[in-house]
C-alpha positions, 0 to 999 in steps of 0.5 A, a space after each residue: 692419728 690415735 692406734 686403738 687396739 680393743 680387746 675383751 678382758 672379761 671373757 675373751 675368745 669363748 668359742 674356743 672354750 671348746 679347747 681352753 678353759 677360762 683362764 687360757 682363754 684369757 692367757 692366749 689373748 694376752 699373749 695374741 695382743 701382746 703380739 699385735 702391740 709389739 708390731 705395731 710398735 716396731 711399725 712406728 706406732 705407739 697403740 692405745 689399747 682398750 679393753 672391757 676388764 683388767 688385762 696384761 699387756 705391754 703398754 698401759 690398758 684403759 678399762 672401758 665396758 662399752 661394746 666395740 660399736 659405741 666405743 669405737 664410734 664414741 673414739 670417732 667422735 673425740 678423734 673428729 674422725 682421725 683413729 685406726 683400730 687395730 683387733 687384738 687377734 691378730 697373731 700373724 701380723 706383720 711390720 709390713 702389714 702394718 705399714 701396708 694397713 697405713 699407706 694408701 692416702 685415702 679417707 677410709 682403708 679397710 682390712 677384711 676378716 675371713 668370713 666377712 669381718 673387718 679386722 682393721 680400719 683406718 679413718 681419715 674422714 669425719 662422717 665415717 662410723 662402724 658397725 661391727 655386727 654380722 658381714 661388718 666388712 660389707 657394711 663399712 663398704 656400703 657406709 664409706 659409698 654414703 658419705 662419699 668417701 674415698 676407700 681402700 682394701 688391704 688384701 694380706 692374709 696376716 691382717 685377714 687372718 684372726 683366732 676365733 675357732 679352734 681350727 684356727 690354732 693351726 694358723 698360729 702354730 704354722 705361721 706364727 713366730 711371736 707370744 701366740 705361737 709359744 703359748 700355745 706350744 707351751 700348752 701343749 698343742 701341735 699341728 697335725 694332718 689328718 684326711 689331707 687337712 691341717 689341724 690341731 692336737 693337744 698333748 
């Protein structure tokens, strides 16, 4: 089975431009997608990482601009409907989230995203395409029940748990322990609670 890790390298993570300019932007992605590659290859899996522009990474990175739908969709094609895809911003992840992503012997698993996303997903049936757009997770649930696929949940807070928002720093610097979490160390950032909730500071 083909492991895709998609990845934005033209201009990644902007809704934290609030707090990283462009090129932090661009350097905390790598440092998450470096963290995700590594596990994934201390689970047994050798990923394959495509990505929209030029980007540092551990392994080798093919430049492909399409969206995430037709791209992934166009990798369903090719594959006959063998591929896992993998997000980049997934800091938190785990070798035993890993092998939990792979182990139900299912047509379609699915990890959900906070806020309704899907942040992994493995294919093992050949009518199965994605759509990424909106409560993606509800629709790849739904797109399973069309073609009458066997489907899997994983429920784990390292897959469910990706970096979008600068209140989602917090759970890199708390729970984090890879590329991620020493970047933004480096940079300056460190938790802090304030009105009984957990957030972020900037040195």
């Amino acid at each position: 089975m083909r492991v895709v890790v998609p990845v934005s390298g033209s201009d990644p993570k902007t809704r934290l431009a609030a707090v990283l300019d462009t090129d932090e932007r661009l350097l905390f992605a790598e440092a998450m997608l470096g963290d995700v590659v590594e596990t994934l290859a201390a689970a047994g899996y050798t990923p394959d990482v495509v990505a929209t522009g030029p980007i540092d990474c551990p392994v080798p990175v093919t430049v492909d601009d399409r969206g995430l739908d037709p791209l992934v969709n166009g990798l369903l094609d090719d594959t006959g409907g063998d591929l896992a895809v993998v997000m980049a911003d997934l800091p938190l992840l785990t070798t035993e989230a890993v092998q939990r992503l792979f182990a139900p012997d299912t047509d379609v698993v699915l990890a959900p995203g906070r806020g309704g996303g899907t942040n992994a997903v493995v294919v093992r049936h050949p009518e199965f395409r994605v759509d990424y757009h909106g409560a993606s997770i509800r629709d790849h649930r739904r797109i399973a029940r069309e073609i009458g696929a066997d489907l899997a949940e994983i429920d784990s807070r390292r897959l469910a748990t990706d970096i979008d928002e600068p209140g989602d720093l917090a759970e890199v610097l708390l729970h984090g322990d890879g590329r991620a979490a020493d970047w933004l160390a480096d940079a300056g950032f460190e938790v802090v609670a304030e009105d009984g909730r957990v957030g972020v500071t900037r040195n």
